[in-house]
VOBA-1610 file (N, C-alpha, C; in pm, whole numbers, padded with zeros to 5 digits, always signed):
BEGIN
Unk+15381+04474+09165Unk+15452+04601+09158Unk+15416+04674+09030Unk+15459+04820+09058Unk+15421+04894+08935Unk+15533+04992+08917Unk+15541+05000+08771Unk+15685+05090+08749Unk+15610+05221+08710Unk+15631+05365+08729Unk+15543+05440+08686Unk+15688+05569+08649Unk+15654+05559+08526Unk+15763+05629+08422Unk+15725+05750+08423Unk+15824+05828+08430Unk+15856+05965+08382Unk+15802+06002+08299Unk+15636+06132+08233Unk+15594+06170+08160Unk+15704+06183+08016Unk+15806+06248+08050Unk+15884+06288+07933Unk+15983+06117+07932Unk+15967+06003+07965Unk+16066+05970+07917Unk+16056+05849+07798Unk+16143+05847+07720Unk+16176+05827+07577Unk+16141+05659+07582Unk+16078+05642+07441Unk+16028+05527+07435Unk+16172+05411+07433Unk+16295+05447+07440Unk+16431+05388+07450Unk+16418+05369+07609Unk+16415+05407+07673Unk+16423+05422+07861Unk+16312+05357+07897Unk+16148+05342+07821Unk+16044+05219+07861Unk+16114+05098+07807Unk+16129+05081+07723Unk+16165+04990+07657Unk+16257+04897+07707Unk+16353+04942+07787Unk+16497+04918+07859Unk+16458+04845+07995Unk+16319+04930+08064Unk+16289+04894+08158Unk+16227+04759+08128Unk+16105+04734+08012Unk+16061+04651+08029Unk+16166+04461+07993Unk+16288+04510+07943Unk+16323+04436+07890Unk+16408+04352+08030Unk+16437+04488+08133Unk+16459+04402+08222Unk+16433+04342+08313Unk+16277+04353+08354Unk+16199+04272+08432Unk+16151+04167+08372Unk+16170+04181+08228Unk+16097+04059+08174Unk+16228+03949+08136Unk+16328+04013+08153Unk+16471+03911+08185Unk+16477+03850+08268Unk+16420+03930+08400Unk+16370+03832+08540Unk+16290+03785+08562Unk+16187+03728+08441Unk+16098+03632+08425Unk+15940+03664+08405Unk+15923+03834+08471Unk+15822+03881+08477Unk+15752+03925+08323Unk+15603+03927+08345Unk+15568+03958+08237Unk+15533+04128+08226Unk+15501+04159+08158Unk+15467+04327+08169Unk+15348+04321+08120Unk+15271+04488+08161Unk+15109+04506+08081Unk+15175+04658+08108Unk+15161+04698+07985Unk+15179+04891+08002Unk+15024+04964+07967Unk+15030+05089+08077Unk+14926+05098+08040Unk+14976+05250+08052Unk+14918+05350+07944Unk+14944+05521+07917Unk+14795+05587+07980Unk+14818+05666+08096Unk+14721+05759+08103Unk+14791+05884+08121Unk+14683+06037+08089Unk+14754+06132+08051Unk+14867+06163+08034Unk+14922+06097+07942Unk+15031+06107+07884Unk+15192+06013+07996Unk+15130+05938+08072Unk+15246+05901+08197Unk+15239+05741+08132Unk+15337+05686+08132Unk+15305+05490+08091Unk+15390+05456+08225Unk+15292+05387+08238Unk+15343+05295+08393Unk+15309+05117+08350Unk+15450+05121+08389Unk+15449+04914+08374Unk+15398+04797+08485Unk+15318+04749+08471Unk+15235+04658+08539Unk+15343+04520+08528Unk+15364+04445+08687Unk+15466+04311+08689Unk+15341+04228+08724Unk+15364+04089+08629Unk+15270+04018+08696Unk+15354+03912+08673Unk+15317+03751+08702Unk+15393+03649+08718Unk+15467+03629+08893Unk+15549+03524+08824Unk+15625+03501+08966Unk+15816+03530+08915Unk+15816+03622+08879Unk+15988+03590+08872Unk+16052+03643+08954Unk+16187+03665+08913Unk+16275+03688+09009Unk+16274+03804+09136Unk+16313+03815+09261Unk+16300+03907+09271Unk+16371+04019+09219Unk+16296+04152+09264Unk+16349+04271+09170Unk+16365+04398+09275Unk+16521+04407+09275Unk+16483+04543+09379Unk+16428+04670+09341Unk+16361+04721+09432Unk+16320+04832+09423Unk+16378+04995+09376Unk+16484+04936+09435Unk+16611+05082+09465Unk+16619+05095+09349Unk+16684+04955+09312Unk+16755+04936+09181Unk+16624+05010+09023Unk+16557+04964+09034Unk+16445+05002+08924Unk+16474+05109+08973Unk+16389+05234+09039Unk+16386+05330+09077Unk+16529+05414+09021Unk+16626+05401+09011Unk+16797+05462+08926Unk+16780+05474+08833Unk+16656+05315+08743Unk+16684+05345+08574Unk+16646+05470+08510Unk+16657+05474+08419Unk+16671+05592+08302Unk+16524+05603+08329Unk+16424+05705+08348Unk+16312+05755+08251Unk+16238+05681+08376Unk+16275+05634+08498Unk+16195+05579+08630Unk+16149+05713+08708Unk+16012+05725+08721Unk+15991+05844+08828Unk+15963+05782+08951Unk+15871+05617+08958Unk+15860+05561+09106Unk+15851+05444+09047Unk+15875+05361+09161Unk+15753+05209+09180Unk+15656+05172+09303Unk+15594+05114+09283Unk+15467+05111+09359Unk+15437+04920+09407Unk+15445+04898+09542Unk+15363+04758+09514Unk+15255+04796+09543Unk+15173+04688+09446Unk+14968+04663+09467Unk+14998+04547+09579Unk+14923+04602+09655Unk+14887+04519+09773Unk+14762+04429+09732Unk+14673+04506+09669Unk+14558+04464+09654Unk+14571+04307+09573Unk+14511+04175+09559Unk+14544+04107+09471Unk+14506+04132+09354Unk+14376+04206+09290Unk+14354+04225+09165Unk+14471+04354+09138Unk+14560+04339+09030Unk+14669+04453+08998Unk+14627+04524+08891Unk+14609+04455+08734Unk+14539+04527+08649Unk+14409+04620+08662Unk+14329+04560+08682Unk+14168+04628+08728Unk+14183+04751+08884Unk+14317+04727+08935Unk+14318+04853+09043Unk+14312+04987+09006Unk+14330+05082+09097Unk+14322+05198+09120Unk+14451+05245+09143Unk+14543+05176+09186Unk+14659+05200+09178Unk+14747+05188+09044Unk+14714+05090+08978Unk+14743+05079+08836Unk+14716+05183+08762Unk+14596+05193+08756Unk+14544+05301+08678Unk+14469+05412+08748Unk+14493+05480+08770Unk+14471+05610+08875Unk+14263+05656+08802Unk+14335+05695+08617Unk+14220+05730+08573Unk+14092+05620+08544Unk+13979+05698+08566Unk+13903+05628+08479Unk+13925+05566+08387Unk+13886+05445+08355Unk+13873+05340+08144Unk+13757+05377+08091Unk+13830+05427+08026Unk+13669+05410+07877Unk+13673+05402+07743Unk+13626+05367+07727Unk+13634+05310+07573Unk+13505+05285+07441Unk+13536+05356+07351Unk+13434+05352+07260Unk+13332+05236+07208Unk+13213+05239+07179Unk+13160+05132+07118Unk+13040+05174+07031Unk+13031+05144+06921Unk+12953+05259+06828Unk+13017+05399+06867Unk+12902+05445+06867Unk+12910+05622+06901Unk+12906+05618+07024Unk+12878+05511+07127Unk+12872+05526+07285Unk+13031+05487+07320Unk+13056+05604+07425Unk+13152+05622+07521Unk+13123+05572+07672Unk+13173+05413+07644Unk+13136+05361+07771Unk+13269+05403+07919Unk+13189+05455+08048Unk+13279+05463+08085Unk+13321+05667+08164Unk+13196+05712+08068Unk+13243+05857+08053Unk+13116+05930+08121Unk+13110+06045+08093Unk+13004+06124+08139Unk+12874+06077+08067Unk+12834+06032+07967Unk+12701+05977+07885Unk+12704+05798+07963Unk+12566+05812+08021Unk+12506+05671+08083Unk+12485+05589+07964Unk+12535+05470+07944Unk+12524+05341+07917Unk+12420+05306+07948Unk+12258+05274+07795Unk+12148+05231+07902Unk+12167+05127+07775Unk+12156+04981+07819Unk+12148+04842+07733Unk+12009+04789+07769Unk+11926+04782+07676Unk+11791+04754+07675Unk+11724+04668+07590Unk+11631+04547+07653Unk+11636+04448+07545Unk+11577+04344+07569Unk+11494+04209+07534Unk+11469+04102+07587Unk+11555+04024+07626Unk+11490+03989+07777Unk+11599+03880+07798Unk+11651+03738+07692Unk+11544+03698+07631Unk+11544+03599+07492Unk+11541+03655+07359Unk+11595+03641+07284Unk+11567+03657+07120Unk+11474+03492+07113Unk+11266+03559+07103Unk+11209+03459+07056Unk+11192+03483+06908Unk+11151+03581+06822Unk+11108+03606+06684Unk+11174+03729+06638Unk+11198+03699+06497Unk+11245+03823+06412Unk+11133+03993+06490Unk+11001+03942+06476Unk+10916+04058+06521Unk+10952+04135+06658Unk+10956+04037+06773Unk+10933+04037+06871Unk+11067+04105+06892Unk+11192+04094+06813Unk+11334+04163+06896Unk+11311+04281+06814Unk+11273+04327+06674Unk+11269+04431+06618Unk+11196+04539+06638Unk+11102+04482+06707Unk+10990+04606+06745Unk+11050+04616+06915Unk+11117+04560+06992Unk+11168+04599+07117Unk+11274+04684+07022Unk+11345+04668+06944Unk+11508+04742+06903Unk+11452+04868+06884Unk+11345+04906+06783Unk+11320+05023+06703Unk+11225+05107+06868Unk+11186+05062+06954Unk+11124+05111+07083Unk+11237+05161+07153Unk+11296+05064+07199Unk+11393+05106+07294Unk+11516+05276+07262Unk+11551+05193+07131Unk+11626+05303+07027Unk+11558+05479+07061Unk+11418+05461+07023Unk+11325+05571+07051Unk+11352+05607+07178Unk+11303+05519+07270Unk+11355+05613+07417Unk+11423+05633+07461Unk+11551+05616+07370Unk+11707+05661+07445Unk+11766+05558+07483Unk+11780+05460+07456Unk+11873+05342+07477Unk+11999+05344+07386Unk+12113+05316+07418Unk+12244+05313+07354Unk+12232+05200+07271Unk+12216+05097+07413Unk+12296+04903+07339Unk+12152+04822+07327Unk+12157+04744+07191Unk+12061+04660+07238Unk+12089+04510+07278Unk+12021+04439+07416Unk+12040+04354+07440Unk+11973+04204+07396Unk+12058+04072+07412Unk+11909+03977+07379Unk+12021+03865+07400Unk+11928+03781+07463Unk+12015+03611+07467Unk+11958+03536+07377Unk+12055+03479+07266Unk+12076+03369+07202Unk+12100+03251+07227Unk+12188+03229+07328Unk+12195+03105+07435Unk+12181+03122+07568Unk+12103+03043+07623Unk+12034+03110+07748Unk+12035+02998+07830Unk+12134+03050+07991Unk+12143+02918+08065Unk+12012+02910+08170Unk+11991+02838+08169Unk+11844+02820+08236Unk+11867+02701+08329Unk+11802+02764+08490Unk+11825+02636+08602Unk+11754+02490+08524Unk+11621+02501+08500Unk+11542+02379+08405Unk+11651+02320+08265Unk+11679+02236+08263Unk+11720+02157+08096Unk+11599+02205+08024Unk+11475+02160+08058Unk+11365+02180+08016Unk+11309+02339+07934Unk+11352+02426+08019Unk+11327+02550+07983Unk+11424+02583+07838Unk+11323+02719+07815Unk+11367+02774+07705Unk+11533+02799+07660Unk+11604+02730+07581Unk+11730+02790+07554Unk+11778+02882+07487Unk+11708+02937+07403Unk+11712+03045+07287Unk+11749+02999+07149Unk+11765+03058+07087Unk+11730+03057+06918Unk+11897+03021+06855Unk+11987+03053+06931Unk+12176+02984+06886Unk+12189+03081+06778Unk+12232+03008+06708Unk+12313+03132+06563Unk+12183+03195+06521Unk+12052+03120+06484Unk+11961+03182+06439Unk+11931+03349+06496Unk+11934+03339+06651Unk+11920+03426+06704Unk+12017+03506+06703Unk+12154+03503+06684Unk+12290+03599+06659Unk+12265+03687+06544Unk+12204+03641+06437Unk+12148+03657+06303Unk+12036+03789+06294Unk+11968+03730+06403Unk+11839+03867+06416Unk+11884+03981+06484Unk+11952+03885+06588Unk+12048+04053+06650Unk+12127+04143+06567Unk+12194+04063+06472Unk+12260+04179+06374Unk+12193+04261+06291Unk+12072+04149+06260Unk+12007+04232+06137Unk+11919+04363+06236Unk+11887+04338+06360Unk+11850+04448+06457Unk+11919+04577+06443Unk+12071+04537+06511Unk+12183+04646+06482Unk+12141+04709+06339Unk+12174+04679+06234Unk+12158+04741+06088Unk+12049+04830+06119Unk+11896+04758+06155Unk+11796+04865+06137Unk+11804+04947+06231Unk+11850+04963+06321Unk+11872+05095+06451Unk+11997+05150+06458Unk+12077+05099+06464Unk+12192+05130+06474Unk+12257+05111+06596Unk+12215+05018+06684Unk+12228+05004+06822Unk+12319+04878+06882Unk+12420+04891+06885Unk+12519+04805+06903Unk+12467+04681+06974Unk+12529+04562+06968Unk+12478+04430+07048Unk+12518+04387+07144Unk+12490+04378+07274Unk+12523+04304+07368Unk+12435+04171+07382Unk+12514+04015+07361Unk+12476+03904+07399Unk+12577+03831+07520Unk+12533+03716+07532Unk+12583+03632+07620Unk+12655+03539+07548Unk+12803+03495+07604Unk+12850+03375+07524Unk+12869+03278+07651Unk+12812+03146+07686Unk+12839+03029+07753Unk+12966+02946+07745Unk+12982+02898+07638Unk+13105+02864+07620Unk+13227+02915+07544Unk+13361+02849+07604Unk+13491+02906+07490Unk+13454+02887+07372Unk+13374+02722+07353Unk+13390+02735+07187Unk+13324+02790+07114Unk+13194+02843+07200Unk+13157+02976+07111Unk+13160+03085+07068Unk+13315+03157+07146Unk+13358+03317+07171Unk+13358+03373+07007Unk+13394+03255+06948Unk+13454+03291+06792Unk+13332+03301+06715Unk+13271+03224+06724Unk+13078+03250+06698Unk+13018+03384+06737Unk+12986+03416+06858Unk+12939+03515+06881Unk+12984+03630+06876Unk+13145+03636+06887Unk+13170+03774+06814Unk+13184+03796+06708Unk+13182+03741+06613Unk+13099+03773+06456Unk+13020+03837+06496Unk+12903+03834+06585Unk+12759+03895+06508Unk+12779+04038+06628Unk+12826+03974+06790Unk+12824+04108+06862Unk+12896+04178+06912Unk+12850+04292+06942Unk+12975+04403+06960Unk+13008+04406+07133Unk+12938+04319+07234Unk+13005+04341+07374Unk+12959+04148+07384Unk+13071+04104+07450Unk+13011+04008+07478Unk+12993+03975+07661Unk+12870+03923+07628Unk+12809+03894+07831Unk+12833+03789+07894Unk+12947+03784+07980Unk+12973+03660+08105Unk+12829+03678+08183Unk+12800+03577+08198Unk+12671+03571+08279Unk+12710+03560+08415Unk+12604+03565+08506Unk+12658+03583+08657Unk+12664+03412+08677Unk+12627+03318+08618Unk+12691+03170+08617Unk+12797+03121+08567Unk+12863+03206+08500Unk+12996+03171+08473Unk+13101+03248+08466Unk+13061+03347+08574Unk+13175+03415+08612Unk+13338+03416+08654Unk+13308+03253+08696Unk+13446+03237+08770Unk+13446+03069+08636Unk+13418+03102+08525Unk+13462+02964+08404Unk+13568+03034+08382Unk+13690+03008+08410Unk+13783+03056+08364Unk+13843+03019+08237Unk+13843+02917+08164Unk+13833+02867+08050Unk+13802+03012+07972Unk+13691+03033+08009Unk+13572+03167+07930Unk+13613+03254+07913Unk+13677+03290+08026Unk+13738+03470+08043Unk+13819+03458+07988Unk+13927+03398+08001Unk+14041+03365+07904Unk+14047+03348+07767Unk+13934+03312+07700Unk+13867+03295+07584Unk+13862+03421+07523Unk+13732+03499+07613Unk+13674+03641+07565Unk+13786+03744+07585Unk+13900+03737+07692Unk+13985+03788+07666Unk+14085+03820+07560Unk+14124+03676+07518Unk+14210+03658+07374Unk+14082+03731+07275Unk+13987+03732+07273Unk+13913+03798+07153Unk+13932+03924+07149Unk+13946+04023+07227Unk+14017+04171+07201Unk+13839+04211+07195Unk+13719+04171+07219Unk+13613+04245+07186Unk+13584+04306+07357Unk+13470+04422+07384Unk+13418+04476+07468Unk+13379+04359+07575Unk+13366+04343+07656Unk+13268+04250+07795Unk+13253+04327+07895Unk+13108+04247+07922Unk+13037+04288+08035Unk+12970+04175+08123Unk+13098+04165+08225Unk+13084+04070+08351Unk+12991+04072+08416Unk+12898+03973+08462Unk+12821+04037+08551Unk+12891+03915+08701Unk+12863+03996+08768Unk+12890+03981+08943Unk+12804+03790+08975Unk+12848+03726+09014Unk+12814+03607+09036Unk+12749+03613+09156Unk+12607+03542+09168Unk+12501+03531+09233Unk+12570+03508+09419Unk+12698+03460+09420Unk+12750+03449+09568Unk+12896+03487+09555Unk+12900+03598+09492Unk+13053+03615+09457Unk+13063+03754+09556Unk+13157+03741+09606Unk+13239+03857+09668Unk+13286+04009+09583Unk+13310+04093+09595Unk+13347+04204+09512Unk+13510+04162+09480Unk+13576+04112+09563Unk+13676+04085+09529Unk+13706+03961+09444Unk+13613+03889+09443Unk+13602+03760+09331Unk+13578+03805+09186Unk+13482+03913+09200Unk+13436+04006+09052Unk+13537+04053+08999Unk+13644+04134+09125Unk+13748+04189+09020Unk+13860+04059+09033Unk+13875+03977+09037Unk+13966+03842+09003Unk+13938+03810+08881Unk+13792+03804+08841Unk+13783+03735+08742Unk+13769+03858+08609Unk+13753+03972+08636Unk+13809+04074+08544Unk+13953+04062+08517Unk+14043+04051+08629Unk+14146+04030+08607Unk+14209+03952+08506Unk+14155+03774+08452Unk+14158+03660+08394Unk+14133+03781+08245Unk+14024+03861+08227Unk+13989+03900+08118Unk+14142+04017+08041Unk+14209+04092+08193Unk+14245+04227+08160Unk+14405+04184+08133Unk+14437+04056+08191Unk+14576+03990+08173Unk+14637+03933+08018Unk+14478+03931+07938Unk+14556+03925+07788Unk+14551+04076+07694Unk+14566+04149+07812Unk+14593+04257+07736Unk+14429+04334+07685Unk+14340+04263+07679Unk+14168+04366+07662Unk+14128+04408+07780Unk+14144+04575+07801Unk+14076+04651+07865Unk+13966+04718+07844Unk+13886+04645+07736Unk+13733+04683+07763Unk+13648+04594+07822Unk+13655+04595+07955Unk+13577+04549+08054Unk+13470+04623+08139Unk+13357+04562+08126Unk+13224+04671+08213Unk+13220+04569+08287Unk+13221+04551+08467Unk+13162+04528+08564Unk+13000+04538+08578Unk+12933+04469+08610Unk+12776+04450+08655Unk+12722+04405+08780Unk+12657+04492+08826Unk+12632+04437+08968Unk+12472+04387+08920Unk+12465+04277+08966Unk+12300+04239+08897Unk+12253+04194+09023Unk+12285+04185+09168Unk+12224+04123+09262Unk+12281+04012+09372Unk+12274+03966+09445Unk+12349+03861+09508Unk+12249+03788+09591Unk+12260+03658+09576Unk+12175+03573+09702Unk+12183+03628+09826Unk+12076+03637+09903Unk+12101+03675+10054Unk+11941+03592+10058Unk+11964+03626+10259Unk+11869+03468+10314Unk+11710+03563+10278Unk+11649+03645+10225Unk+11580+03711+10178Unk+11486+03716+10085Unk+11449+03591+09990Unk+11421+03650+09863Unk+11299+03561+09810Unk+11203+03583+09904Unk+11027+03571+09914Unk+10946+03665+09838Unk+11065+03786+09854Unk+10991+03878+09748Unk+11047+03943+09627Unk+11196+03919+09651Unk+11218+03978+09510Unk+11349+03867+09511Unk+11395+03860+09380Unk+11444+03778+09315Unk+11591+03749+09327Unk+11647+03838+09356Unk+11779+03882+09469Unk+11809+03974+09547Unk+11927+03997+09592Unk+11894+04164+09707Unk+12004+04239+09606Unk+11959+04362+09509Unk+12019+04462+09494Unk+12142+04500+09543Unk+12295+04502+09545Unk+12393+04539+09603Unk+12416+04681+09547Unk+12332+04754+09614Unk+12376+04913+09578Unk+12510+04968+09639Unk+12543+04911+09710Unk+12695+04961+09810Unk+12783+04924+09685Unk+12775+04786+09643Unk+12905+04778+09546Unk+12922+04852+09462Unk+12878+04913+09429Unk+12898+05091+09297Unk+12973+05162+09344Unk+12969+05209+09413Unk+13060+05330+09507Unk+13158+05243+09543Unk+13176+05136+09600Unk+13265+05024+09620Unk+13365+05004+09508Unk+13296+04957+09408Unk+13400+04928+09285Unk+13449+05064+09203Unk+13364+05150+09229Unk+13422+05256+09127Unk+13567+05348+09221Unk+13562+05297+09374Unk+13689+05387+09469Unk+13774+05233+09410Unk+13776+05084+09393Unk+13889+05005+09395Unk+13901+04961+09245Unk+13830+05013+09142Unk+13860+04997+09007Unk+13806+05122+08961Unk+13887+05062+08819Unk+13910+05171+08718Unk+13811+05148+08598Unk+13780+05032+08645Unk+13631+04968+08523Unk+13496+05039+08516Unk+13480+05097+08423Unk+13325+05134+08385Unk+13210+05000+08469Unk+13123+05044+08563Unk+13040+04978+08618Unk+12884+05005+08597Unk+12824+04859+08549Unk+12712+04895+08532Unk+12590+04818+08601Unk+12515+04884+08621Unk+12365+04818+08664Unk+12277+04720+08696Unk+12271+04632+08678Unk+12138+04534+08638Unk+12032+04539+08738Unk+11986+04629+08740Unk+11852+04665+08842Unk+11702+04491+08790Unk+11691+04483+08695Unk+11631+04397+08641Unk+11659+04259+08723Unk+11760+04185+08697Unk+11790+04082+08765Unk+11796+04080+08931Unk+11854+04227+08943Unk+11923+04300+09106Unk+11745+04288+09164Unk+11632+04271+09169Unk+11526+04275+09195Unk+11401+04198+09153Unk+11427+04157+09030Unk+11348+04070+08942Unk+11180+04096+08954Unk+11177+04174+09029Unk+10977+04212+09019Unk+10996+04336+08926Unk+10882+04364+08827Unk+10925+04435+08666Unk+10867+04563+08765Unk+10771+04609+08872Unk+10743+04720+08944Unk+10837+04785+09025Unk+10948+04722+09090Unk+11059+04770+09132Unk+11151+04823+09107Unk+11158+04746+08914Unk+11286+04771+08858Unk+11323+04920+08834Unk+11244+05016+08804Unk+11236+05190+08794Unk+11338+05250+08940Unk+11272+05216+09044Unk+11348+05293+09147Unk+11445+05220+09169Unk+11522+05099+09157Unk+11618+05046+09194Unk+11727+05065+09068Unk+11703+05113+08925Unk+11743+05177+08830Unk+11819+05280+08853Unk+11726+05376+08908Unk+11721+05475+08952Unk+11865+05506+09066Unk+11836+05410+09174Unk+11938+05402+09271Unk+12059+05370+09200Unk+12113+05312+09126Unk+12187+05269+09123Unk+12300+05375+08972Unk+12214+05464+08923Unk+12254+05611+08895Unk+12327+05662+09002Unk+12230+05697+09084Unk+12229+05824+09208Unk+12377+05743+09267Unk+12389+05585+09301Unk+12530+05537+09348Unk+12650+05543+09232Unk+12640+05641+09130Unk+12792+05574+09091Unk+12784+05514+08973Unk+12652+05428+08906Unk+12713+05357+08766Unk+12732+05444+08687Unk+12830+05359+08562Unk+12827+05427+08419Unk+12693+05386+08305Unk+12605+05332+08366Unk+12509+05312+08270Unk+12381+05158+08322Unk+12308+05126+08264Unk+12195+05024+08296Unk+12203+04957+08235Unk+12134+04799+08279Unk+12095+04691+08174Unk+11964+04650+08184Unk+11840+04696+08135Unk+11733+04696+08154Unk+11656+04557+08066Unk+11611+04474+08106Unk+11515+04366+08031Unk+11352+04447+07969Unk+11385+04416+07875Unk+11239+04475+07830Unk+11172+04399+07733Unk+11026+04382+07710Unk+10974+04314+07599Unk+10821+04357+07539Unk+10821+04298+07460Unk+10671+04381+07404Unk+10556+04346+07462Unk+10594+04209+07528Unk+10434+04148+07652Unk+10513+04064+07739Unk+10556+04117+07846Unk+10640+04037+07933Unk+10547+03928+08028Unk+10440+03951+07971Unk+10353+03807+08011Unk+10364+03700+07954Unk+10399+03692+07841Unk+10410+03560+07769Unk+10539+03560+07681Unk+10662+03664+07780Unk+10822+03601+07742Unk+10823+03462+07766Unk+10933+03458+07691Unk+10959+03289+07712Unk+11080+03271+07797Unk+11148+03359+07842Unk+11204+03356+07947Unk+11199+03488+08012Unk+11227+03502+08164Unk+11224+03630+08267Unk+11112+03711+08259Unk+11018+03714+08203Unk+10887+03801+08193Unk+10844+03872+08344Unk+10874+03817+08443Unk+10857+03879+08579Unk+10928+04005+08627Unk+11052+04062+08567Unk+11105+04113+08566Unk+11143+04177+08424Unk+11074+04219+08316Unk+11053+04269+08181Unk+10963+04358+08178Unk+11022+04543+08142Unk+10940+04601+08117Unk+10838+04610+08035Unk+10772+04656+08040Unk+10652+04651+07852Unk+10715+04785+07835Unk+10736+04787+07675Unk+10797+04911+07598Unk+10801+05060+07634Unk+10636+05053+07687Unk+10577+05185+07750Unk+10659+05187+07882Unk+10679+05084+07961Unk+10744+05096+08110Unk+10870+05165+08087Unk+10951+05109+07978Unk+11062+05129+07973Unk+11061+05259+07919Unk+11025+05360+07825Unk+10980+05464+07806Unk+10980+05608+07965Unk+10931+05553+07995Unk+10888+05648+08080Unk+10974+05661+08206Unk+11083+05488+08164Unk+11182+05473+08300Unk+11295+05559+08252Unk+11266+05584+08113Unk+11411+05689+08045Unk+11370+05810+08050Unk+11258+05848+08117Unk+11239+06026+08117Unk+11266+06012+08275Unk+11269+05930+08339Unk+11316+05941+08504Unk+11505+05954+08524Unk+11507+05834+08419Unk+11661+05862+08423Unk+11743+05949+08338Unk+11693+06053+08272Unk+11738+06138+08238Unk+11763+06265+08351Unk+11633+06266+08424Unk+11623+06362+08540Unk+11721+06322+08629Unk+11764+06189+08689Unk+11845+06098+08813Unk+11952+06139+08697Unk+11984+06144+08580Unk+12159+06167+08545Unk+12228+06284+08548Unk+12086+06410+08519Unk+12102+06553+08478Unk+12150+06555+08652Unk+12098+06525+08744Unk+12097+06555+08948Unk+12263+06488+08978Unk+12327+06413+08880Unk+12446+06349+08960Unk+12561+06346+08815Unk+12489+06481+08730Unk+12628+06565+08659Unk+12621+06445+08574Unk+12555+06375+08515Unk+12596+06286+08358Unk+12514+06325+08282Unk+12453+06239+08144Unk+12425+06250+08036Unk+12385+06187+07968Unk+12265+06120+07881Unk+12230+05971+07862Unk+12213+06016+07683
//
């Protein structure tokens, strides 16, 4: 259920309300858009009549969410979320483009992608420090060393950090050095994790789990939006289907338009992973503008022949270049701004 208060009424009459659902065991999440605060019930307590709420002081309605995700709805929150990070307004009319190697291998190798990308219009820069890989064998990334280069990246560009954190006990580690942190599409549903990155109060960006449902995506936003951090970006990066001889997953372009009518979450991209051949990644970029995101997550590297991880799907600098004079044209055609 949702209590949705009277524009004009007095922080004595919220206050009153919340004190008495949370007498009946419930917990509250308030959330203010244009100027209206409406109270979010979650838990299991008592029941609560309707009528009755509806009489109090400073009550204009209540509402039940049918839906099971309540925070991350549309009913909760009518408006758009967005929320600052650097100078980027994730969430808003300016596209979110996060651009970056999939690995932090060398001080060189992430700095000359940072100071490139930066140049062609990229907001965030990206890079994994710990990197889950199907092989034990394969590359894991560089750990703190690599958190280290990413910052010193940020300093020389000015380009905020998006990494990946694997485990809880590293949430406290990696947000030291970055400014969004990345649930990977393998541990989407670690709930341990979300709960983790939640209590941290920093930015995340979920990505959609390789056999996860849209409604599983926003569950596990939910785990994130229940301690109270609503800077959450959604990612659609792709989903297994019986298909994928030729490209690396099948693109879910429907879920954009999908999640942006049943949430209120800034949604973004991963055309890169959503396709994994580095020749595709431009028009499936592209698409996924024209559907609805707030922005991209593009893999890029300075010789994606001899990345040490994902190189099949990694622009070369120049690719990525020229994929930001396309998506400037695909943002100017569907009223945004990069």
């Amino acid at each position: 259920m949702i209590i949705i208060m009277h524009p004009e009424a007095t922080p004595y009459e919220i206050d009153n309300v919340v004190a008495e659902v949370e007498a009946k065991g419930w917990q509250t999440h308030i959330s203010r858009d244009s100027g209206q605060t409406i109270i979010g019930l979650q838990g299991n307590g008592q029941p609560i009549d309707p009528f009755f709420l509806g009489q109090m002081p400073g009550v204009e309605d209540t509402m039940a969410i049918t839906q099971k995700f309540k925070l991350g709805s549309r009913a909760f929150r009518p408006e758009d979320t967005t929320f600052t990070i650097g100078e980027v307004t994730v969430g808003g009319q300016q596209l979110a483009v996060i651009a970056g190697p999939c690995s932090v291998e060398s001080r060189e190798q992430l700095l000359e992608t940072a100071h490139a990308v930066k140049e062609a219009g990229a907001t965030f820069l990206r890079g994994g420090a710990y990197k889950p890989r199907t092989s034990p064998y394969s590359f894991q990334g560089l750990g703190e060393k690599g958190l280290e280069l990413l910052a010193e990246a940020r300093e020389a560009t000015g380009l905020p950090v998006v990494t990946e954190v694997m485990s809880p006990t590293k949430v406290a580690l990696v947000a030291v050095y970055a400014d969004v942190l990345q649930i990977g599409a393998r541990n989407m549903q670690n709930y341990d994790l979300l709960n983790a990155v939640g209590r941290a109060q920093k930015p995340v960006l979920l990505k959609r789990g390789m056999s996860a449902t849209l409604e599983d995506l926003l569950m596990a936003a939910e785990y994130i939006l229940s301690h109270g951090n609503n800077q959450v970006m959604l990612c659609e990066r792709g989903i297994r289907t019986f298909d994928n001889k030729y490209t690396r997953n099948t693109f879910d372009v429907n879920a954009i338009p999908l999640l942006k009518e049943l949430t209120h979450l800034p949604v973004i991209a991963d055309p890169s992973h959503g396709v994994g051949v580095r020749r595709h990644v431009p028009p499936v970029a592209l698409a996924g503008i024209a559907a609805g995101a707030d922005g991209l997550i593009i893999e890029t590297h300075p010789d994606p022949d001899h990345a040490a991880s994902d190189g099949a799907q990694s622009l070369t600098l120049e690719q990525f270049a020229r994929l930001m004079e396309q998506v400037r044209a695909m943002a100017q055609a569907v009223d945004r701004t990069v």
